[in-house]
C-alpha positions in Angstrom: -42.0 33.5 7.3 -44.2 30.3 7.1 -46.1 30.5 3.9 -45.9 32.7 1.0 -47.0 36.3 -0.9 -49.2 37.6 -3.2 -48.4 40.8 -4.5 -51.0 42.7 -6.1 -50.9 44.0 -9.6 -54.0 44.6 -10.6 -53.1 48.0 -11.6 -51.2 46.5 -14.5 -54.1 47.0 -16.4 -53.4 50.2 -17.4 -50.0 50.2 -19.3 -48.1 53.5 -19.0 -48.7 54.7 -15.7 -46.9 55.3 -12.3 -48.4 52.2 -11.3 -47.6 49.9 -14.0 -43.8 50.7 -13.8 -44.4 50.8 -9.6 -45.4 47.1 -10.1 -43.3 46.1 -12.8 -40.0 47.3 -11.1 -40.7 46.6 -7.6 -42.3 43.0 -8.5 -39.1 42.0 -10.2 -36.9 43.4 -7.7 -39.1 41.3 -5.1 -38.1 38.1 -7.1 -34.2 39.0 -7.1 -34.5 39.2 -3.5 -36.8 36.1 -2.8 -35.3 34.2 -0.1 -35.4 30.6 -0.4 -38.1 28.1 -0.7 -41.0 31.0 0.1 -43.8 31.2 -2.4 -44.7 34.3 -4.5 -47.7 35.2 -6.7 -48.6 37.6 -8.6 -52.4 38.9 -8.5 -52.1 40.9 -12.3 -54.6 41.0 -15.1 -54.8 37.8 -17.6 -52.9 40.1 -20.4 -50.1 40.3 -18.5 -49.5 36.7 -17.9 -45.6 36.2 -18.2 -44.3 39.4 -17.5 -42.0 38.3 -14.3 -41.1 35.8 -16.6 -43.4 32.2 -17.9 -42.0 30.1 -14.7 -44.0 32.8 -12.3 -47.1 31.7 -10.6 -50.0 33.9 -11.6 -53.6 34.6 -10.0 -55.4 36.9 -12.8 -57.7 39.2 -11.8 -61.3 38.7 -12.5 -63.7 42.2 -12.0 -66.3 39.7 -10.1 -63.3 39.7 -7.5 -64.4 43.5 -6.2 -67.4 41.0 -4.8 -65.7 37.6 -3.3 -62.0 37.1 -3.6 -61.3 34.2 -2.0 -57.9 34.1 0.4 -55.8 31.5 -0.9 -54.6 29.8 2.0 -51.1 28.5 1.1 -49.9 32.5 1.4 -50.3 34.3 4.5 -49.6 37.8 3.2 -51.7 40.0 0.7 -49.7 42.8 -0.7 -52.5 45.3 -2.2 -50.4 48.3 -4.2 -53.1 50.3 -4.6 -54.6 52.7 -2.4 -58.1 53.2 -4.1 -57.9 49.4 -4.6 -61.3 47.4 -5.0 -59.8 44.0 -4.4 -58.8 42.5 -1.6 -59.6 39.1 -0.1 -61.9 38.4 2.7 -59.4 37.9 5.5 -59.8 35.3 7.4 -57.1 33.8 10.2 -53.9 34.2 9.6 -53.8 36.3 6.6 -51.8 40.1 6.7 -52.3 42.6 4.8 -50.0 45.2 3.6 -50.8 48.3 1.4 -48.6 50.5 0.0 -49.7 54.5 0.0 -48.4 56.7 -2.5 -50.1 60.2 -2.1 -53.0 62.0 -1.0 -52.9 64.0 -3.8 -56.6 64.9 -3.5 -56.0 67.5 -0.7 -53.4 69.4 -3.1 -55.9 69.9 -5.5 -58.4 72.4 -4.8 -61.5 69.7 -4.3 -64.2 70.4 -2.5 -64.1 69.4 0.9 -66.8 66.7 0.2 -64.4 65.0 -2.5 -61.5 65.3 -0.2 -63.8 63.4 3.0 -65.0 60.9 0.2 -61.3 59.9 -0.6 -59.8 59.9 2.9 -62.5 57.6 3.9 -61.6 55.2 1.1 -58.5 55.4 1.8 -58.9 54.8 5.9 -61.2 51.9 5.0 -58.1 50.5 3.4 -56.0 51.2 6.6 -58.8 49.8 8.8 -58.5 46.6 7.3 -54.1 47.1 6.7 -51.9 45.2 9.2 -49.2 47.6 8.1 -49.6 50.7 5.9 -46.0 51.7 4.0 -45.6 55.2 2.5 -43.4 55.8 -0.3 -42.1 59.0 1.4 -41.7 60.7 4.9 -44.1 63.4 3.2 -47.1 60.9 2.5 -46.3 58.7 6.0 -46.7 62.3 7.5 -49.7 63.1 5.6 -51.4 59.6 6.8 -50.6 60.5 10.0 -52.4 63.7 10.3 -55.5 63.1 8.1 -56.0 59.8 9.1 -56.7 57.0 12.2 -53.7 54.6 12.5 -51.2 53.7 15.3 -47.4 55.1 14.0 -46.3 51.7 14.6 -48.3 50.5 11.8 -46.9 52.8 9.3 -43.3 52.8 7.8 -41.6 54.5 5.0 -40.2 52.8 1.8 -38.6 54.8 -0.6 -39.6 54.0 -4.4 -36.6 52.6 -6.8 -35.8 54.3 -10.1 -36.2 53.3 -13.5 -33.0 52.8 -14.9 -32.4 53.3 -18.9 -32.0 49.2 -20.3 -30.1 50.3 -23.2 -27.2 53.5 -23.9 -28.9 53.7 -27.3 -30.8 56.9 -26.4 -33.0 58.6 -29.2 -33.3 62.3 -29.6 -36.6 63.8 -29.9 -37.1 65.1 -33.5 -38.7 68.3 -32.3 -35.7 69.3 -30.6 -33.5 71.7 -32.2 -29.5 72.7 -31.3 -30.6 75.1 -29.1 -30.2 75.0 -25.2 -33.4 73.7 -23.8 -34.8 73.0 -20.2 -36.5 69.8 -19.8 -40.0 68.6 -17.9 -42.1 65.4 -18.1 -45.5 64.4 -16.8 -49.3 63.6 -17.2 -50.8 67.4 -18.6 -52.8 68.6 -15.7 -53.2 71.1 -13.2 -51.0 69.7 -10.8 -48.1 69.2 -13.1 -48.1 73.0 -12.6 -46.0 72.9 -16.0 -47.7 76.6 -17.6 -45.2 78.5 -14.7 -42.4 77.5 -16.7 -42.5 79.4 -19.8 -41.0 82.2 -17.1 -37.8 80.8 -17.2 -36.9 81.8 -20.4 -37.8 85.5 -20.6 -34.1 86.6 -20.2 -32.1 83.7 -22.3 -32.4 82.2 -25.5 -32.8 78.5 -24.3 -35.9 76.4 -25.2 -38.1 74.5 -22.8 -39.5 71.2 -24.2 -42.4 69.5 -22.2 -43.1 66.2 -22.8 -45.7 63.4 -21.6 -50.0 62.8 -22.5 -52.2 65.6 -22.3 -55.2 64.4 -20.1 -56.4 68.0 -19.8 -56.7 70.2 -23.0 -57.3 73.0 -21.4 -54.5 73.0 -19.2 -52.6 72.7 -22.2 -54.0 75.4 -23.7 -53.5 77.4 -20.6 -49.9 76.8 -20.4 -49.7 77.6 -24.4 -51.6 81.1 -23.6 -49.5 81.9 -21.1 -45.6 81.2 -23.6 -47.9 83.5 -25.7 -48.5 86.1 -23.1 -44.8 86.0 -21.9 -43.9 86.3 -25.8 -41.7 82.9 -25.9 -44.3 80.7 -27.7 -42.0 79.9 -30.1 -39.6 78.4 -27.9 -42.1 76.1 -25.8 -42.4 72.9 -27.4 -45.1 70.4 -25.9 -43.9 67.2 -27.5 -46.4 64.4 -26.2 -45.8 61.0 -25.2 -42.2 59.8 -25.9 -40.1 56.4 -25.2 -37.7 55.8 -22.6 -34.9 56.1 -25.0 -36.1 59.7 -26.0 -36.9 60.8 -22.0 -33.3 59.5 -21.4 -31.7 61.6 -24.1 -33.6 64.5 -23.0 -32.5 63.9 -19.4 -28.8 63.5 -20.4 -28.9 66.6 -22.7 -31.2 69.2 -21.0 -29.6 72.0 -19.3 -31.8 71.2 -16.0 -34.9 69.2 -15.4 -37.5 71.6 -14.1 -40.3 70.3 -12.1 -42.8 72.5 -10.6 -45.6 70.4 -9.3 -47.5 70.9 -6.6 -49.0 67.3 -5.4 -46.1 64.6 -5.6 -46.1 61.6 -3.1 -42.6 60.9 -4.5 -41.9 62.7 -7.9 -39.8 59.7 -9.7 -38.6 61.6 -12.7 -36.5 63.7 -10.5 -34.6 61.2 -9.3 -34.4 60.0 -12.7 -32.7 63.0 -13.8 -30.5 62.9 -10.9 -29.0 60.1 -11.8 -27.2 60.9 -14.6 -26.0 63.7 -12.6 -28.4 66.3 -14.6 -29.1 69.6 -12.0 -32.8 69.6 -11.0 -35.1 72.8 -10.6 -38.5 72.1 -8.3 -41.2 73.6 -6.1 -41.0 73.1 -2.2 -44.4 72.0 -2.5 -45.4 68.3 -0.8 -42.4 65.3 -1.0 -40.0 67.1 -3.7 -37.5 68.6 -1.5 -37.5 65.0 0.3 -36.9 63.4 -2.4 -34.4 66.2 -4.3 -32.3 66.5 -1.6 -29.9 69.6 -0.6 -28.0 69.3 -4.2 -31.2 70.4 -6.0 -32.3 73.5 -7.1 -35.6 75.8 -5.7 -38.2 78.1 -7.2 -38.6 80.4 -3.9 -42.2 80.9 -5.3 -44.5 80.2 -8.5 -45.8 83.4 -9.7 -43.4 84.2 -13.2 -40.7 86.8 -11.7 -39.4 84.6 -9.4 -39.3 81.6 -11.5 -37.7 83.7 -14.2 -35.2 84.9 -11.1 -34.4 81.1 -10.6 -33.6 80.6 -13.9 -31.3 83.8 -14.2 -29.3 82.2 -10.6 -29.3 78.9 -11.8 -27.9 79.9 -15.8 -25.4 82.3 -13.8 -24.0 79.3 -11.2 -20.6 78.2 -11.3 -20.6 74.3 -11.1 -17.8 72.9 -9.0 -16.3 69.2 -10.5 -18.2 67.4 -8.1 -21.4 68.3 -8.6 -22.6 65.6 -10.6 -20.9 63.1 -8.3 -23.1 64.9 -5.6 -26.2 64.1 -7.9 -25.4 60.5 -9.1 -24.5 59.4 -5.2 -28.0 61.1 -3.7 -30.1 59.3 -6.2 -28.4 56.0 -5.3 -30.4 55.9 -2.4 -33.9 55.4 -4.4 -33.5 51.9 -5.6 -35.4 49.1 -6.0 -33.1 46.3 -5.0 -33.0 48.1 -1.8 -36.7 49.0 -1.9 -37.6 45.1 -2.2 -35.1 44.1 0.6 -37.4 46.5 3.0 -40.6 44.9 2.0 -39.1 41.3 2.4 -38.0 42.1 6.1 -41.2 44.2 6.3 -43.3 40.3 5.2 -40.9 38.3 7.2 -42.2 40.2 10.8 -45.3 38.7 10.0 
């Protein structure tokens, strides 16, 4: 490598998301893995100055950049993080850039087909100006591959990190009761798939508790109707937004973590739950059985007898001793240290 990087993000600007903590974990784990006397920037909103620490070099994002965003020509490499990004420099010689992909959730989720060509050509325009596109999962690289132009040589596959708990001081949810309880987190919409879940407790006495922001009210009013219509209303608790000390409580005391979406480009709480050795229940729909592995558990199908049928094999399995072992070593694999080696030997080939 001969000059420096700028990671990109710009995305920072919206705290609490998938991208934030994509950012903020990966960013960090870039600067424990810096190799000597090579620059790094950070490209990040003005509110956010400081948060790799206050002897980082920052560029803060400016929305008159989506216009002119002028290369800085002491770093030859531009990592954009975002795949529906509006800022990127004007190349000129000698600058790369690489783009992280994280899904193309859009085809998953029943858009027209005029939606779906208006996000794929966003998303190619990116490529078209990408020296090298990483996915976050053999799924998405997959995906780019057969809904879009690029040469397989340009794309590569970079598994995300997890988000490991900063403190053993977990916090239990107030809502929570004594009772047995299956656990799920997400954003509240359609592709959470969350309202097939109330299924799983039709022949048990366990609880399910569902927790994250509702961006949909009627999706959460769909999955409410539908505890109602299964008669186990009572025992579905939608709990919100919590803290990380609360999601890791819930992880380390739920009897599984059920996830049944249908459009993930990696599905991070899974391996979340994984690695405190907690069993995991998920669909077979787009990167989850990538990322959960052979040691996870299946719904064959969504409609509400076979996810109650899951339920009923997975209460009635006999776990042998090593089963968390089996968990805890799978999910070792997703880390960021490791992540951020891959994208360092991924900059220095430029």
């Amino acid at each position: 490598m001969n000059s420096g990087v700028i990671f990109d993000c710009e995305r920072m600007k919206y705290p609490n998301t998938g991208l934030y903590h994509f950012c903020k974990e990966l960013g960090s784990a870039l600067l424990r893995q810096q190799p000597n006397h090579t620059k790094f920037s950070f490209y990040l909103p003005e509110q956010e100055k400081g948060v790799f620490g206050a002897d980082q070099h920052y560029i803060f994002q400016s929305s008159h950049h989506k216009f002119w965003l002028k290369h800085n020509p002491t770093h030859h490499i531009w990592h954009s993080t975002f795949q529906g990004t509006q800022y990127l420099p004007f190349k000129t010689k000698g600058l790369k850039i690489v783009s992280t992909i994280h899904d193309l959730n859009f085809l998953h989720e029943n858009k027209s087909s005029l939606k779906e060509e208006k996000y794929l050509l966003k998303v190619q325009k990116l490529i078209n100006k990408s020296d090298h596109i990483v996915a976050i999962s053999n799924f998405v690289r997959s995906q780019v591959l057969e809904y879009l132009r690029i040469d397989e040589k340009k794309i590569s596959v970079i598994y995300n990190g997890t988000n490991k708990p900063k403190t053993l001081d977990y916090v239990k949810p107030e809502a929570v009761t004594e009772k047995p309880f299956f656990f799920s987190i997400g954003t509240i919409l359609e592709k959470k798939n969350f309202h097939v879940l109330p299924a799983m407790l039709l022949h048990n006495d366990y609880e399910l508790i569902i927790a994250g922001i509702t961006q949909n009210e009627g999706y959460k009013n769909k999955i409410i109707a539908e505890a109602q219509r299964l008669g186990v209303a009572d025992r579905v608790k939608l709990i919100g937004a919590i803290s990380d000390s609360e999601k890791y409580w819930l992880f380390n005391h739920c009897a599984a973590f059920c996830f049944p979406s249908i459009a993930e480009g990696f599905g991070l709480p899974v391996v979340e739950a994984m690695q405190f050795g907690t069993p995991v229940i998920l669909s077979k729909a787009t990167s989850l059985p990538e990322i959960g592995g052979p040691h996870a558990f299946y719904f064959d199908s969504l409609d509400a007898d076979s996810v109650s049928e899951t339920a009923d094999r997975f209460l009635q399995t006999v776990f042998e001793k090593e089963f968390k072992t089996k968990l805890i070593n799978w999910a070792a694999q997703f880390d960021w240290d490791i992540a951020a080696k891959a994208y360092w030997n991924l900059y220095n080939k430029f």
